[in-house]
C-alpha positions, 0 to 999 in steps of 0.5 A: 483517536487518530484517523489514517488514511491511505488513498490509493489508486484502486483502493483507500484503506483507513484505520482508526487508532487508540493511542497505538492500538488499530481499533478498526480498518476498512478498504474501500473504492476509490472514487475520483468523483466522490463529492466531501458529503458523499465521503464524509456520509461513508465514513459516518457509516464505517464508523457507525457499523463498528459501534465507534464514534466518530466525534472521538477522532481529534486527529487526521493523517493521509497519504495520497497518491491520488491528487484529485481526491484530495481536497475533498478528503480535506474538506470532509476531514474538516466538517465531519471531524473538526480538524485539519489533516495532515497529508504526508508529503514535502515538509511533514518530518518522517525521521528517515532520510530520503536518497531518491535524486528528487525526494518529492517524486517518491509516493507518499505510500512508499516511504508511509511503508518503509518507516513502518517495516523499519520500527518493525523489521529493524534496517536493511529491510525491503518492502513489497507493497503488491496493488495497483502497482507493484512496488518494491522499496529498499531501507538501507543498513543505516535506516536510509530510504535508498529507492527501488522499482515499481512495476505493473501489477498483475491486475493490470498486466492481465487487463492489458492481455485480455484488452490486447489480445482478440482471441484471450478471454478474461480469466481469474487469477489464481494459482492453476492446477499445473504449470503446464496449461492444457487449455487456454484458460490454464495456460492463461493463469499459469502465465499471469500467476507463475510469471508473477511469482518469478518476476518478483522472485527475481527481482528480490534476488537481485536487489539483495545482491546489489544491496549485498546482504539478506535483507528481510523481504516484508509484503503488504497490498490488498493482493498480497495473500495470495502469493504468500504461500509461494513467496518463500522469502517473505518474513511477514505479511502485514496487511496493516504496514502502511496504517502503521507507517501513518502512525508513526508519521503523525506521532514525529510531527506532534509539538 
């Protein structure tokens, strides 16, 4: 079985596999202080609450945009597993060519997600992976990974309100009743949620017209149900895309 992991900067999320079969997934915190025991005895757990075993896993794929993080995980991939992981990242075959000017600086998650909504989605097709960031990836009609934008997520923006602001105490996101807030704490969400809306309504709408055709919008990211139902575009939201762009990766670099 195959172990993909997706380290992120709020959240890692693993998913174990049966050939193409994704048997069980978890999100987890991610913690930069997390020792190789401390991880290798949380998976063992995971692994144990789904009746699955553990010595069943001969194969371990990750994708990391945490790079403290990652040598524990490797540690913990080889004494709790057996085998050495492979990390996503420069000389690891991806089958989809990379237009960003330096290859190297685009996350490991980002292209992990375009191969997926590609094998799925077909090309054009873009991306919209809402978490810590929010990003927004574009594949091209010939299957090449042209780049796209990152921006704050709206967990962060709404942090840096509530921290800024001495007088705006820290409320829920969520959709509110109105547009039009009738006391601070509507105002506060119509602004974080609606304004988010917008934000990427608008930028779909302009990267489509740079890219000059309809390309299919994909959503994944631990936040993205909560906007599906106002993000009228999206053709799918698939919160397993990035798991299943790991797959993919490991299967290419198989003998």
């Amino acid at each position: 079985m195959l172990l993909a992991v997706d380290i992120g900067n709020t959240h890692t999320v693993l998913g174990l596999f049966q050939d193409e079969e994704l048997r069980a997934d978890w999100r987890v915190a991610t913690r930069k202080e997390s020792t190789a025991d401390e991880m290798g005895v949380l998976l063992r757990s995971l692994f144990q609450d789904d009746d699955l075993d553990a010595g069943a896993v001969d194969g371990v794929i990750i994708s990391s945009v945490v790079p403290d993080i990652n040598e524990p995980f490797s540690e913990t991939s080889r004494r709790y597993f057996g085998v050495d992981p492979l990390f996503v990242g420069p000389g690891v075959k991806t089958g989809m060519p990379i237009l960003y000017e330096n290859p190297h600086d685009v996350g490991a998650d980002r292209i992990v997600n375009a191969i997926a909504a590609q094998s799925r989605h077909g090309a054009p097709v873009i991306v919209l992976d809402f978490g810590t960031a929010t990003t927004l990836d574009v594949v091209g009609p010939g299957g090449e990974y042209l780049g796209g934008m990152i921006a704050p997520g709206i967990g962060v923006s709404a942090e840096a309100l509530f921290q800024k602001a001495a007088r705006l105490h820290q409320v829920d996101i969520r959709k509110p009743q109105r547009m039009i807030g009738r006391n601070t704490e509507e105002s506060m969400q119509a602004g974080l949620f609606h304004g988010y809306v917008a934000l990427v309504e608008g930028v779909v709408a302009r990267i489509r017209q740079e890219l000059g055709c309809e390309a299919p919008v994909v959503a994944t990211g631990g936040l993205a149900p909560g906007f599906a139902n106002e993000l009228t575009f999206l053709e799918a939201v698939e919160h397993d895309l990035t798991l299943e762009g790991l797959r993919l990766i490991w299967n290419k670099n198989q003998p």
